[in-house]
C-alpha positions, -999 to 999 in steps of 0.1 A, spaced: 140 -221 -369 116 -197 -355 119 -214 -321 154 -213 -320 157 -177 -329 132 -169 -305 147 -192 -274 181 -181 -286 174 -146 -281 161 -151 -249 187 -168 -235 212 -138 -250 198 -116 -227 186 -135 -198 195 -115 -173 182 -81 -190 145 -103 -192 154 -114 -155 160 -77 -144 127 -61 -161 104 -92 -149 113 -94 -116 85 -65 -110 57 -85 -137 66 -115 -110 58 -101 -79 26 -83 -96 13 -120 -108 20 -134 -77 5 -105 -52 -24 -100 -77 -34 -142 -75 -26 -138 -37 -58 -110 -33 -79 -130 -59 -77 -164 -38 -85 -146 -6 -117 -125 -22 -127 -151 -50 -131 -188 -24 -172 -181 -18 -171 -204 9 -141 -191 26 -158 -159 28 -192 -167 34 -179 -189 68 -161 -163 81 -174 -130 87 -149 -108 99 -124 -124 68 -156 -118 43 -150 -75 48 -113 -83 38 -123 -101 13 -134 -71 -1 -106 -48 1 -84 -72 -14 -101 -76 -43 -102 -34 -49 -65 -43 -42 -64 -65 -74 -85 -46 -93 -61 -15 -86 -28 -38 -93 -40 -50 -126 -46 -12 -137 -11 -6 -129 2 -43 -142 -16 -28 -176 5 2 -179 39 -19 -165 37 -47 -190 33 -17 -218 58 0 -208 83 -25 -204 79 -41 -238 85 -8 -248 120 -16 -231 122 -50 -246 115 -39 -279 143 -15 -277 170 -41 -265 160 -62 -297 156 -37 -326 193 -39 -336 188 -78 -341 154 -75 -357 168 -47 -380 193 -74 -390 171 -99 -395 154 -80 -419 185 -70 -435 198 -103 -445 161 -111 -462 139 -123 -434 101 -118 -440 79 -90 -424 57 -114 -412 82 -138 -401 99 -112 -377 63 -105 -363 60 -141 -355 92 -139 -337 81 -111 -316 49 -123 -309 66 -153 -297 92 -137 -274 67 -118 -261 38 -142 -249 64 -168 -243 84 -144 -216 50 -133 -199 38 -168 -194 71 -180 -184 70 -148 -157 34 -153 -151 36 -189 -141 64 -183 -116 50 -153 -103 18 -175 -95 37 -205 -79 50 -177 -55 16 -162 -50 6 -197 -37 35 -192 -13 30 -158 -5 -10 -169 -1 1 -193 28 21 -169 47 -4 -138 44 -34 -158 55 -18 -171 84 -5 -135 95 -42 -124 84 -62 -146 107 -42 -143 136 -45 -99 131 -80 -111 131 -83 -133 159 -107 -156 144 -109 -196 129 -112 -200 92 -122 -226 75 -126 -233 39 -96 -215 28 -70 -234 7 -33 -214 -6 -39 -231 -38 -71 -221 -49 -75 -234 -89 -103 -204 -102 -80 -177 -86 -52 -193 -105 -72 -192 -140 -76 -156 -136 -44 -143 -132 -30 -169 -162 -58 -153 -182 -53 -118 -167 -18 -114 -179 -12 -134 -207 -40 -115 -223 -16 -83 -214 12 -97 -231 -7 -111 -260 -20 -70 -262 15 -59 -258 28 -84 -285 6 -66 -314 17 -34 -303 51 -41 -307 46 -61 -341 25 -31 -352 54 -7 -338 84 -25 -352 73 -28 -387 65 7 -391 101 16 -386 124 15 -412 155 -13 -413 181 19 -410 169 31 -381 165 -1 -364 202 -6 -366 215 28 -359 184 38 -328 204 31 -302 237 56 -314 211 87 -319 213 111 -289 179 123 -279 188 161 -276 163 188 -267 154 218 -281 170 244 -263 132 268 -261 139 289 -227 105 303 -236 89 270 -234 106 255 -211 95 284 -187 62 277 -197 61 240 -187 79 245 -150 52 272 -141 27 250 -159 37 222 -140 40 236 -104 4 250 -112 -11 215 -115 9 197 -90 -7 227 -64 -40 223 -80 -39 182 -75 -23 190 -34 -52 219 -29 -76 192 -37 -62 167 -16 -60 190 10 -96 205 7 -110 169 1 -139 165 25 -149 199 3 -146 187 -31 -148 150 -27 -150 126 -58 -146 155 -82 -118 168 -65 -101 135 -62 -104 131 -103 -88 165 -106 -59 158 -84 -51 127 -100 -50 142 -134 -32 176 -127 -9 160 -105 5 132 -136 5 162 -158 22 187 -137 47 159 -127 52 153 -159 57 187 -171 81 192 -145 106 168 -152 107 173 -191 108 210 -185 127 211 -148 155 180 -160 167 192 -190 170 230 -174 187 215 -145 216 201 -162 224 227 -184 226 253 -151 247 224 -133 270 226 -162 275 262 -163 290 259 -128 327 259 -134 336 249 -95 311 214 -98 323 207 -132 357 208 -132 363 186 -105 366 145 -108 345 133 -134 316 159 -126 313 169 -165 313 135 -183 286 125 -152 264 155 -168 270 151 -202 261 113 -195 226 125 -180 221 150 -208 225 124 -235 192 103 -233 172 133 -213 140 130 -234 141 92 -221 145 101 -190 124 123 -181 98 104 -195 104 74 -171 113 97 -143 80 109 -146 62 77 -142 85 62 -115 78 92 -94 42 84 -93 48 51 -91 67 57 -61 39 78 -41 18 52 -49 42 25 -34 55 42 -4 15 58 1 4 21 -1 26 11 27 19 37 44 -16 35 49 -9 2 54 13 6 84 -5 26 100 -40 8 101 -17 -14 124 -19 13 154 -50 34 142 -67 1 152 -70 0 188 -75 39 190 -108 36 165 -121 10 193 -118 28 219 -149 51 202 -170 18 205 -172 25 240 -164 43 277 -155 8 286 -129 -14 284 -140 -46 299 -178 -53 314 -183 -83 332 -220 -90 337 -224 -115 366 -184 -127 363 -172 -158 372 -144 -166 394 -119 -174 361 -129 -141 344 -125 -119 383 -92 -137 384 -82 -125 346 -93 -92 354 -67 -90 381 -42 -93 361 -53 -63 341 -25 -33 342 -29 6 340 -63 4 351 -74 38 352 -116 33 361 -124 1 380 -165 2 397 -188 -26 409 -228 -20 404 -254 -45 417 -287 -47 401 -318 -69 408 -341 -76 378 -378 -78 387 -403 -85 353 -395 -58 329 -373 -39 356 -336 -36 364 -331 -17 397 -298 -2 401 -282 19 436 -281 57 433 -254 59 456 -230 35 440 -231 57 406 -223 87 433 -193 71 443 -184 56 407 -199 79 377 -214 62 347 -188 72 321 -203 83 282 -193 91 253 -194 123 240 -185 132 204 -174 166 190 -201 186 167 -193 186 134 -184 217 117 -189 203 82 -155 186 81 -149 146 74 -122 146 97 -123 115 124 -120 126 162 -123 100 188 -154 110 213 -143 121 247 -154 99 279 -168 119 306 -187 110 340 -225 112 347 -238 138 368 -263 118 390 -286 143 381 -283 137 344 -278 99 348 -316 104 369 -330 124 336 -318 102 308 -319 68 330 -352 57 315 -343 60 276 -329 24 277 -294 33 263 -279 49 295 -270 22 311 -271 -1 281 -230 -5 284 -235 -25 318 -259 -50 298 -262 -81 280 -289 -82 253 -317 -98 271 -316 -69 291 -323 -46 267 -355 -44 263 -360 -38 299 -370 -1 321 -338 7 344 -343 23 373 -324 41 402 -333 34 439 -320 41 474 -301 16 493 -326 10 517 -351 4 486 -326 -16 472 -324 -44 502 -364 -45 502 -367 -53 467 -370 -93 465 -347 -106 441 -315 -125 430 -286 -96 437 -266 -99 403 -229 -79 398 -218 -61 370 -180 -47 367 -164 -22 344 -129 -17 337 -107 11 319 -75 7 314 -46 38 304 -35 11 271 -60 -8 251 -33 -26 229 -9 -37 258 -38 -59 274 -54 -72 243 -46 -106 249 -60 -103 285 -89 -80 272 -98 -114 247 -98 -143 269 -120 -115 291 -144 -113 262 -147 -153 258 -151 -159 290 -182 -129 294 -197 -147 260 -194 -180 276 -215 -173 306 -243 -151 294 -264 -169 267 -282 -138 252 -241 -132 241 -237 -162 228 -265 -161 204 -254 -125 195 -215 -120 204 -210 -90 189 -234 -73 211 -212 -77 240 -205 -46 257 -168 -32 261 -143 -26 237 -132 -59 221 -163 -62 199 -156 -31 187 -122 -40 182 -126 -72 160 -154 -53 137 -124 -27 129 -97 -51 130 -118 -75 100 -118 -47 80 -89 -29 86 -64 -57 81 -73 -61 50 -64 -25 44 -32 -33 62 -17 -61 42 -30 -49 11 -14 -19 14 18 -36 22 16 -59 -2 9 -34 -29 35 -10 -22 61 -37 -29 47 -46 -61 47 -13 -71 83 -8 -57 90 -41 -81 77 -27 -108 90 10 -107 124 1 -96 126 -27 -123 114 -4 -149 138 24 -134 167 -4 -134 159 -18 -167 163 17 -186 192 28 -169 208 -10 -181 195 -12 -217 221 17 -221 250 2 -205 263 -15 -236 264 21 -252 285 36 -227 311 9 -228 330 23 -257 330 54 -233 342 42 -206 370 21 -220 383 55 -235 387 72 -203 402 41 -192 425 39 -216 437 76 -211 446 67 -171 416 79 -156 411 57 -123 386 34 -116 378 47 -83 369 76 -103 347 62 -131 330 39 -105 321 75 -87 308 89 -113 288 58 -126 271 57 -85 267 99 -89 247 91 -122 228 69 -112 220 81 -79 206 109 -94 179 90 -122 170 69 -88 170 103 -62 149 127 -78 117 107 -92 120 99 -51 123 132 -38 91 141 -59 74 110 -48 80 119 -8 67 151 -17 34 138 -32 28 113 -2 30 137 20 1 157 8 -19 123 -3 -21 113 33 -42 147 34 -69 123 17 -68 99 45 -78 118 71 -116 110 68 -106 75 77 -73 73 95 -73 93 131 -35 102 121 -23 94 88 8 111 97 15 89 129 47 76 128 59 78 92 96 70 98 84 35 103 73 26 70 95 58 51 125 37 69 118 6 54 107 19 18 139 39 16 158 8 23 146 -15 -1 142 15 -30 178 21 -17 191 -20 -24 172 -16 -60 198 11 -61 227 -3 -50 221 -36 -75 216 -14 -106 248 7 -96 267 -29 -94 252 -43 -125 263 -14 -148 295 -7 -133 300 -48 -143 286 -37 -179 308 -6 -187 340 -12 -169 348 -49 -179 381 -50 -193 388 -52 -230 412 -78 -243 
């Protein structure tokens, strides 16, 4: 009987569950996506560049299951109030205390494994496509990597049904606390506020304090650092927090004082709608907003490791392409090479521990260096400038070993360079060997070129091929960033949407739960000839409003948290329509659905 209560229950409001579980789905299935790229040993172990991913996927998971923690809480919370009329009932017509925590319990771990389970077969999915979009970002050849990888799988089963098995004694220990009356009669009590003009003063100033605090803290980062970071995250909940319980409620009651918005269409009932559950929203308001800084800042970032990429290796070095002793395949890619900007020839003659290279050729064609920007105690990142060699410095510092080091291959490096004369040049006996640099105006545009140039340098010098990362130019560079960056890239991607799951859901859910309220409401002005063109604008004004404002603040927060990025990001800022643009969108379809779903709740017509 337990079962069938339980099951029956369930299936009564399948697609409330559905709604509120869609987020718990995607988190399952990201979070086992980031454990079986970071947990398989033997994937990371055989590939390098993917072993420094590895890593930043499974911070990713670690930060995903702090936020799963806080969703799964919160939205039995939201369960638990769709079901206290029926429990209340049960209770009513003699059912047992501890029967009716049995049936929670059960409802509860049975939804979150159901959820869990799915959201891990699409993980598996999700696992196949990201890896593949993974190692071709990081141009290398895995092996040892399976999508279905059976430990990963063990630890988000445990992971989250332990959540829900947590959330089900919570709401055992919350239900039967509250009395039978009040678990039939919850849902009709208005949750009105205090009307404190005193207080609620207090809490906008109070808030706006803390939310300036957290944004000075982002902004002074590289001053306060850890420290700072801790304050920001704290005064920034609390002041967003304060704000919307204080700024909300104050909100509403100015709109409604305005007799030019209220008395046209259905402007009043739409703010005496929001006015009647404020204290609920606000509270969720609250969380979606930061839940929503932390999604769109998470794609963000993301995004824009795509194009900070290429820029970081150009600071690797002055060169693009160095071909030491090139073959006739690699001079025939090189041709093909476009916006070349620098493009020199050097011969050299190795005798013992000596290189020899021509004066006058480094007259004609400057050795080009690095030079970085003196710090003046900021963490900022600036990308070096590239300047030419004065002969007479290039004839100073020539000796040191790391002058010409660029034009090398590693065999070379232990060896004394020296500048000669032409005429010295010809008299020294030796094999005459070729060196060419290239720099070209866009780094990106000629990658693929730029690669096969790379293979092809590695392929004929074997000091390289022993040590392939030491090869001069910028692609080495390149694929150290790119192993480690990706990861930033899709986890920040991947994040953002399953914190966009889970805050819209949650957002969605709320607003639904008191659909069946509002009915009785909404037939009334039906009945009395208002149209439905009407009631279905004020329904998409309502709602537009829960969904706008928790954004507006999270746009607002982003903004400043990108501040934090500057120590690693070149410009955090860089193109930001890109992934604003598709945020807004999807936060925008989340939107449209819960608009459509309720307006199918509250205007159905009665028989």
């Amino acid at each position: 009987m337990l079962w069938k209560l339980s099951l029956t229950g369930i299936k009564g409001r399948f697609k409330d569950y559905f709604v509120l579980f869609s987020g718990l789905i995607m988190a399952s299935a990201i979070f086992y996506m980031f454990e079986a790229m970071a947990m398989n040993k033997d994937f990371v172990s055989g590939n390098s560049p993917v072993g420094m991913a590895a890593i930043i996927f499974q911070i990713g998971s670690v930060l995903l299951g702090m936020i799963a923690l806080v969703y799964v809480m919160y939205a039995n919370s939201f369960l638990m109030t769709m079901r206290r009329r029926d429990y209340g009932m049960f209770m009513m017509l003699g059912a047992k205390g501890r029967k009716i925590a049995q049936l929670i319990a059960t409802e509860t771990i049975v939804i979150g494994t159901l959820a869990t389970l799915v959201g891990t077969v699409l993980g598996v999915g999700l696992t196949q496509v990201v890896s593949q979009f993974l190692i071709k970002r990081l141009d290398a050849v895995v092996t040892h990597f399976s999508p279905l990888y059976w430990p990963a799988v063990l630890v988000t089963l445990v992971f989250f049904i332990v959540l829900f098995i947590i959330a089900a004694v919570v709401n055992q220990f919350q239900l039967l606390k509250t009395p039978v009356l009040r678990l039939l009669h919850d849902d009709q009590q208005p949750n009105r506020v205090r009307n404190n003009p005193w207080w609620t003063a207090i809490q906008i100033i109070l808030g706006l304090s803390f939310i300036a605090i957290g944004y000075l803290m982002m902004i002074k980062f590289a001053s306060f650092l850890l420290p700072g970071l801790v304050v920001a995250l704290f005064t920034i909940t609390s002041g967003t927090y304060m704000l919307f319980n204080a700024f909300f409620g104050w909100l509403i009651k100015m709109l409604k004082k305005s007799s030019w918005l209220t008395n046209r269409g259905l402007n009043n009932f739409t703010l005496a709608q929001l006015g009647f559950r404020i204290k609920d929203y606000t509270k969720i308001l609250a969380l979606v907003a930061m839940l929503f800084a932390l999604a769109l800042g998470a794609i963000t970032v993301g995004i824009g490791y795509q194009s900070e990429i290429p820029k970081m290796a150009s600071a690797t070095s002055a060169y693009d392409v160095v071909l030491n002793q090139p073959t006739k395949a690699a001079q025939k890619k090189a041709a093909q090479l476009t916006g070349i900007e620098v493009q020199a020839t050097y011969h050299t003659k190795e005798i013992g521990q000596t290189i020899y290279y021509q004066q006058a050729e480094f007259v004609e064609e400057p050795l080009l260096k690095q030079v970085y920007s003196k710090s003046n105690g900021g963490l900022s990142m600036k990308l070096p400038k590239t300047e030419e060699m004065s002969i007479a410095e290039l004839t100073k510092q020539i000796g040191d070993g790391y002058t010409v080091r660029s034009l090398q291959v590693p065999d070379q490096f232990a060896k004394q360079a020296k500048l000669v004369s032409e005429t010295t040049f010809d008299q020294l006996q030796g094999t005459t060997k070729t060196v060419q640099v290239y720099r070209v105006a866009d780094f990106a545009a000629n990658l693929p070129l730029i690669k096969q140039l790379d293979r092809l340098q590695i392929a004929a010098n074997p000091s390289l091929q022993k040590n392939p990362e030491l090869n001069s130019g910028k692609y080495a560079g390149y694929t150290m960033l790119n192993g480690l960056f990706s990861g930033f890239e899709f986890m920040g991607f991947f994040l953002g949407i399953a914190f966009l799951a889970m805050l819209a859901s949650c957002l969605m859910f709320k607003i639904l739960s008191g659909a069946a309220s509002d009915v009785k409401r909404y037939t009334m002005l039906d009945k009395i000839g208002t149209r439905q063109g009407l009631l279905r604008q004020s329904i998409a004004k309502e709602i537009g409003v829960l969904f706008l404002l928790p954004g507006i603040v999270g746009v607002i927060h982003v903004l400043f948290g990108l501040q934090l990025f500057k120590t690693i990001m070149l410009d955090p800022y860089h193109n930001l329509w890109l992934p604003f643009g598709i945020f807004i969108v999807l936060y925008g379809l989340y939107y449209v659905l819960t608009t459509w779903l309720y307006q199918g709740i509250v205007l159905k017509k009665q028989d």
